[in-house]
N, C-alpha and C positions, 0 to 999 in steps of 0.2 A: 586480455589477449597477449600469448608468451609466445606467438610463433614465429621459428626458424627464417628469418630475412633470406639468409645464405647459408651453402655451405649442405649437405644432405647427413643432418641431424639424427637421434635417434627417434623412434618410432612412439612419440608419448604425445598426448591430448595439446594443443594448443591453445589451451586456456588452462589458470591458475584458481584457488580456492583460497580464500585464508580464511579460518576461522579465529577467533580474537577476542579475551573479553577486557572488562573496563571494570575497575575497583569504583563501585558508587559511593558506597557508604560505610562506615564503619563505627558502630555504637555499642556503648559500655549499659550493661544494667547495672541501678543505681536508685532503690528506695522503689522495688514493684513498679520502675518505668525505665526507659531505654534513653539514655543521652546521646547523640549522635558527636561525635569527637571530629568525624571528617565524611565530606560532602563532597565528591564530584565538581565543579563549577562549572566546566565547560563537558558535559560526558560526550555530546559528537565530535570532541577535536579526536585530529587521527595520535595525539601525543599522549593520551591516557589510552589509549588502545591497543593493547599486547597483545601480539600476535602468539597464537598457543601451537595451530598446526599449517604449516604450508604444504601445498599438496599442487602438484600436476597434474590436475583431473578437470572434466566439466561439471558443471553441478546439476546437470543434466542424468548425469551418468551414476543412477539409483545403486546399482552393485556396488560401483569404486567408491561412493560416499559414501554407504553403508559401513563398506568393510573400514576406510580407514578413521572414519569416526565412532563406529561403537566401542571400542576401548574406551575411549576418550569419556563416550556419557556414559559406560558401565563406571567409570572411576569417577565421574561427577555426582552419578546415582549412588556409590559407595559415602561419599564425603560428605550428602545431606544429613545423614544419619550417624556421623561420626564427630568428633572431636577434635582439636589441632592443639598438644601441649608446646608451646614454645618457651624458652626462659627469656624476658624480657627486665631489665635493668635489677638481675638476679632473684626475680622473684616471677614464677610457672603462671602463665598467663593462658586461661583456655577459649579458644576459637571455635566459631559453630558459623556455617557458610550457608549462605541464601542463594540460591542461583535464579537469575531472571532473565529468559530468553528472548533477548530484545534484539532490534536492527535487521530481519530477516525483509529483504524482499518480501512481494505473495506471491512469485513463483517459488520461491524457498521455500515457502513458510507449508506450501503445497504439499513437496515434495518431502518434506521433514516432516506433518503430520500426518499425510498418506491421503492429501486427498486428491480429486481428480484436477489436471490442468483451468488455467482462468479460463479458457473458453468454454468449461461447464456449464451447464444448467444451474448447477447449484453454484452461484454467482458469488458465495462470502464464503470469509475461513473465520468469520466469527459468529455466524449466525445461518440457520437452516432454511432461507429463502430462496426462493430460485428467481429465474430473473425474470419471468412473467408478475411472478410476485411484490418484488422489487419497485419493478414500474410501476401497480397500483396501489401501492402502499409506500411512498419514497422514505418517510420519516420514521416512522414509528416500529423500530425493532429492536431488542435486547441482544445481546453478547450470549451467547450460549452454547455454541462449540466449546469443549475443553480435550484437553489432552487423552485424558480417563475416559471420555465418553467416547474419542476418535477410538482407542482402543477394544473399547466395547464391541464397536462397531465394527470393524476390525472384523473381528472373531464372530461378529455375526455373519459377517459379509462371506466369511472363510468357509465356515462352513454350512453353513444354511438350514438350519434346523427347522423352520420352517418350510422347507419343499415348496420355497416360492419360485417364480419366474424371473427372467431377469431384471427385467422392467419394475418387477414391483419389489424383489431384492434391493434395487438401486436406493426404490425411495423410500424402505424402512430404514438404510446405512448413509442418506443424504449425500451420495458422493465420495462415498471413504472405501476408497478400493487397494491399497495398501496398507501395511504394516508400519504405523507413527512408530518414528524411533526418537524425535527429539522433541520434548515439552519447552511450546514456543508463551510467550506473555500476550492477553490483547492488545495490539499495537498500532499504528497505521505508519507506512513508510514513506513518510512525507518527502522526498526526491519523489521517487514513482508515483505518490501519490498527484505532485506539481506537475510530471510531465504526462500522465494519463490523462489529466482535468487540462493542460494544455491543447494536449492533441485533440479533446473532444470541442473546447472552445474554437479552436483553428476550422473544425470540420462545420461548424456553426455559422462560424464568419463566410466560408465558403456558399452556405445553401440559404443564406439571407442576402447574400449579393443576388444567388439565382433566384430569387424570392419562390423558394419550393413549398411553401406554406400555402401557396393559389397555383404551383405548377409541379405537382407530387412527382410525375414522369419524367421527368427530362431524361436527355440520353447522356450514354456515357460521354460522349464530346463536348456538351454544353457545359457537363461537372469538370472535366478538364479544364476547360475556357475558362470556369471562374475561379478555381485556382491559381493558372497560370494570373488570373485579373490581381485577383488578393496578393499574388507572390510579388508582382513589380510592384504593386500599388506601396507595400508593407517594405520593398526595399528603400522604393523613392522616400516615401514619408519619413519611416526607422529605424532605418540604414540597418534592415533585417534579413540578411541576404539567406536564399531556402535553402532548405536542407531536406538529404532527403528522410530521415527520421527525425520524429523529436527527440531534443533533449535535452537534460537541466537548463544550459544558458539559454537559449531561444527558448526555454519555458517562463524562464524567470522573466525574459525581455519582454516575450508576449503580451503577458500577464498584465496588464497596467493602463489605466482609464487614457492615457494617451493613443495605445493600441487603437480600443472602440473607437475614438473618435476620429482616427484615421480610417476605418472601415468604413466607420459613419456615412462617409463621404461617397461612399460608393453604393449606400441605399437609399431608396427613393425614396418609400414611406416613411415622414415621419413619426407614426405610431410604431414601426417595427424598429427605429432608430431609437425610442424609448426604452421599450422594454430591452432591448440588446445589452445598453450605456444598464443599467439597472441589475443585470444579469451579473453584468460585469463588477459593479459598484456592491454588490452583494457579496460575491465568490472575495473581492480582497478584502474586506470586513472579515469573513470567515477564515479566510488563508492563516493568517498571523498565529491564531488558535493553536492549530496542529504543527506551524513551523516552529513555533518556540520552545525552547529544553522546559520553563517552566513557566505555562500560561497565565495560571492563577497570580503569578508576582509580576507578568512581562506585560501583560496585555489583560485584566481583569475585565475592564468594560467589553471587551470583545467577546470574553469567554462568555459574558453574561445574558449577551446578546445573542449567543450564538444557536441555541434555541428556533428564538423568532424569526434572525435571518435564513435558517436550512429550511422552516418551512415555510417562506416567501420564496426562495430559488425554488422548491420544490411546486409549488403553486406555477410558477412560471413556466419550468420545464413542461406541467401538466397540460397547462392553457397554451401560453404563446406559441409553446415551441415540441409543440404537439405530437406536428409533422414527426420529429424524431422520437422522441421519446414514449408513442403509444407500444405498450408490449415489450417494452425492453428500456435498458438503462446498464452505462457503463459497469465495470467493478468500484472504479477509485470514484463517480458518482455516488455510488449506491454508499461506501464506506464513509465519504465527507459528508456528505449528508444525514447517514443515521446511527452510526458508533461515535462520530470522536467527542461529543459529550462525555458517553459513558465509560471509552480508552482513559481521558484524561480523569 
């Protein structure tokens, strides 16, 4: 947010853009194999991350990102296919550049491949499920969106050589109703990913206080009530004072077996006090996985396990927690659950 406090400004978007990349890796070929010479160590600090374009736009706003970034990946798309001679300690040294589209929100990542907003049907930018589907199948899907194929689609979607309808247009191009201008990495964005899985555990804690699991109906004032119940209850216990969005810090805070059992306190059933603490005790097993730069050395036992914990939470959500989950299931759900195996 860049906007004018004082003073009557010129007439330009009140939000900023930066696009920025980060030098990972740099390796010498050496005997038919690659030596890697230099490694990134920290690649989310903000100090290996060069900023390339700032911009005065929203990223919202498909024209002005268009226009001022296709230059940008027409010379990115040039430089895959090209060469870079520099003379380094007087002998011609030749460079060849790898680009990997990582750090994109999935509202970015949306809008950069051309597909339709999160509140689609078609609930992933890595995989062609929809959210009915989702829900009855939480685990088990493949990565199989790419760039080349949004493309395809694309141009199917443009012109319809098929003489289909719109409806069934939709679901032979899965969702891809504009033209992908930037080839993103499979990824997951673990901030959004923390505060989406936030906000649905918060909405949890809410409707297990109302025990909506034997009382489906309640009215809209009862859900207030037990809001407001959970908002004091989570200051007093916390010292988690509410907010009215989620985000990063109150996700990070949320997050934590101390949380549940501050909740705890405020359900009656024992057995739904179970499975809750469990839910909970599964999700930060799994968390670590997708928050670390690199899992396989940081947290191994975790990654290994991670398998059998997504479908134990996914068993849970099926059974205990029914009530929500019959027919539908978040986005950052669906992705923690059945890609970041196959991301990492």
């Amino acid at each position: 947010d860049v906007s004018e406090k004082h003073g009557c400004g010129p007439a330009v978007p009140e939000k900023a853009v930066r696009f920025s990349f980060t030098v990972m890796t740099i390796a010498v070929p050496h005997n038919k194999d690659n030596i890697r010479i230099f490694e990134e160590s920290k690649p989310n600090s903000e100090l290996c991350c060069k900023p390339l374009c700032l911009m005065l736009a929203d990223e919202s706003d498909h024209e002005t990102l268009t226009a001022i970034l296709s230059p940008l990946i027409a010379e990115r798309e040039d430089m895959k296919s090209s060469e870079l001679l520099l003379e380094l300690g007087g002998i011609l040294r030749t460079f060849k550049f790898v680009f990997r589209g990582t750090g994109y929100d999935e509202k970015l990542v949306r809008e950069v491949e051309g597909l339709e907003a999160s509140g689609s049907v078609y609930i992933c930018t890595l995989c062609d499920s929809t959210r009915l589907e989702a829900s009855q199948n939480i685990v088990f899907h493949s990565i199989t969106r790419s760039h080349t194929e949004n493309l395809e689609r694309y141009e199917m979607w443009r012109s319809n050589s098929h003489h289909e309808s719109a409806d069934d247009l939709r679901d032979r191009v899965k969702g891809v109703s504009a033209k992908p201008f930037i080839e993103t990495l499979p990824s997951i964005d673990a901030l959004h990913c923390d505060i989406g899985n936030a906000a649905e555990f918060f909405k949890i804690f809410q409707l297990e206080i109302g025990e909506v699991y034997k009382n489906p109906d309640a009215s809209k004032e009862e859900r207030k009530r037990w809001q407001s119940t959970l908002d004091k209850h989570l200051r007093k216990k916390m010292n988690l004072k509410p907010i009215m969005r989620m985000n990063g810090n109150f996700a990070r805070k949320l997050m934590a077996h101390e949380t549940v059992e501050a909740v705890c306190e405020l359900i009656r059933s024992e057995e739904r006090r179970v499975a809750l603490r469990e839910l909970m005790d599964l999700y930060l097993k799994m968390k670590p996985v997708w928050r670390s730069s690199c899992p396989a050395k940081e947290c191994p036992e975790l990654l290994c396990q991670y398998s059998f914990n997504s479908q134990r939470f996914a068993e849970l959500l099926s059974t205990k927690f029914k009530y929500r989950y019959e027919g539908k299931i978040t986005n950052y759900f669906h992705k923690t659950l059945a890609h970041v195996p196959e991301i990492i």
